[in-house]
C-alpha positions in Angstrom: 100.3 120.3 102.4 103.1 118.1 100.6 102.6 116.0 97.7 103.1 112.7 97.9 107.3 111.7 97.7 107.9 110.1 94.5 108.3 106.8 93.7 112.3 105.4 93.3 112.0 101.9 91.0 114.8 100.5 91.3 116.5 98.2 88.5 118.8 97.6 86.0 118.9 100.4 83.6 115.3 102.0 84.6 113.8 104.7 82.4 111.4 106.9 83.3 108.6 104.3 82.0 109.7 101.8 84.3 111.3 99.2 81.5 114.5 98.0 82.5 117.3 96.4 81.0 115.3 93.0 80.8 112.1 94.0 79.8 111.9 96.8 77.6 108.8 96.4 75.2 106.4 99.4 74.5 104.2 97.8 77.1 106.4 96.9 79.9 106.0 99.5 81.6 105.0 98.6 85.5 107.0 98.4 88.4 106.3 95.7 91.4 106.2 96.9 95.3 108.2 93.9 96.3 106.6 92.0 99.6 110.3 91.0 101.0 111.8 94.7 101.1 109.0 97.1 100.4 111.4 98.8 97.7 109.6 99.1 93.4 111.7 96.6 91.1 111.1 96.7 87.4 111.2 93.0 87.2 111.9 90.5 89.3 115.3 89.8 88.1 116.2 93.6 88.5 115.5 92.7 92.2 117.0 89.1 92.1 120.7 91.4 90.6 120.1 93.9 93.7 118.5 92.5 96.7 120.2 91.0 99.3 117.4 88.5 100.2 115.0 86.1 97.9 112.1 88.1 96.9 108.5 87.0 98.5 105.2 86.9 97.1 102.3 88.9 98.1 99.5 86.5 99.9 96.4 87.1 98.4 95.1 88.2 102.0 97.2 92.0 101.3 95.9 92.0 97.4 94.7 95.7 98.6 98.0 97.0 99.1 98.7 99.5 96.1 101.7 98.0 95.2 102.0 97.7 91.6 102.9 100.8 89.5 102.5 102.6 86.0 105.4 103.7 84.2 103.0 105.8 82.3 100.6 108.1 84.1 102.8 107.2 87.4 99.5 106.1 89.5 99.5 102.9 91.7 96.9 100.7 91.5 96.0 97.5 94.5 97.4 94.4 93.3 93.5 92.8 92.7 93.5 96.3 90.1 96.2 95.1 88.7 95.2 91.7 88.4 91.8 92.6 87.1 92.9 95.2 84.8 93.1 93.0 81.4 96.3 94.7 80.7 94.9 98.1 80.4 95.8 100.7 83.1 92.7 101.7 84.6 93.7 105.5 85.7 95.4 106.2 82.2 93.9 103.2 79.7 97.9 102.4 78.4 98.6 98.8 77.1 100.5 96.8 80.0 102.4 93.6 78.7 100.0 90.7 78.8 102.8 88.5 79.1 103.4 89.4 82.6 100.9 87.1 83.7 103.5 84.3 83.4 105.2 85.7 86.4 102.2 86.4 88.3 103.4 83.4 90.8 106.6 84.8 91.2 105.0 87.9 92.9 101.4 87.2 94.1 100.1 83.9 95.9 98.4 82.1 93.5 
């Protein structure tokens, strides 16, 4: 049986730990499954520079959808995880960027 195919985040100089060319703290280190295209962006304006089309936010009606991922152990979690999670991954315990909840309304419904 084959894995699972990887995950491509797209962005503006993406590492390996997801941070991009905007946010690049030790703890910036998720990528967002954007609701408009489907396609991982390390940050919204990493998808506002590549898109085509104005990003959408997820209604809270598809909070299950595992949409949000760790630059660190690579899992993804449900958005309601994620939103939950008091900025500690729950499969790998690493420190996400509290500071992201000031763009939760640019992603999710709030």
């Amino acid at each position: 049986m084959k894995g699972a195919e990887p995950i491509t985040i797209h962005g503006t100089e993406v590492n390996a730990r997801t941070q991009c060319a905007h946010y690049h703290s030790e703890r910036d280190i998720i990528a967002i499954q954007h609701k408009c295209c489907g396609e991982f962006y390390a940050c919204i304006q990493c998808h506002n520079e590549a898109a085509d089309h104005p990003a959408q936010v997820w209604p809270k009606t598809e909070f299950q959808t595992q949409a949000i991922y760790c630059g660190n152990c690579h899992q993804t979690l449900s958005i309601s995880s994620y939103l939950s999670c008091n900025s500690i991954c729950p499969h790998c315990q690493a420190a996400f960027n509290p500071g992201c909840a000031n763009h939760y309304h640019l992603y999710f419904e709030q």
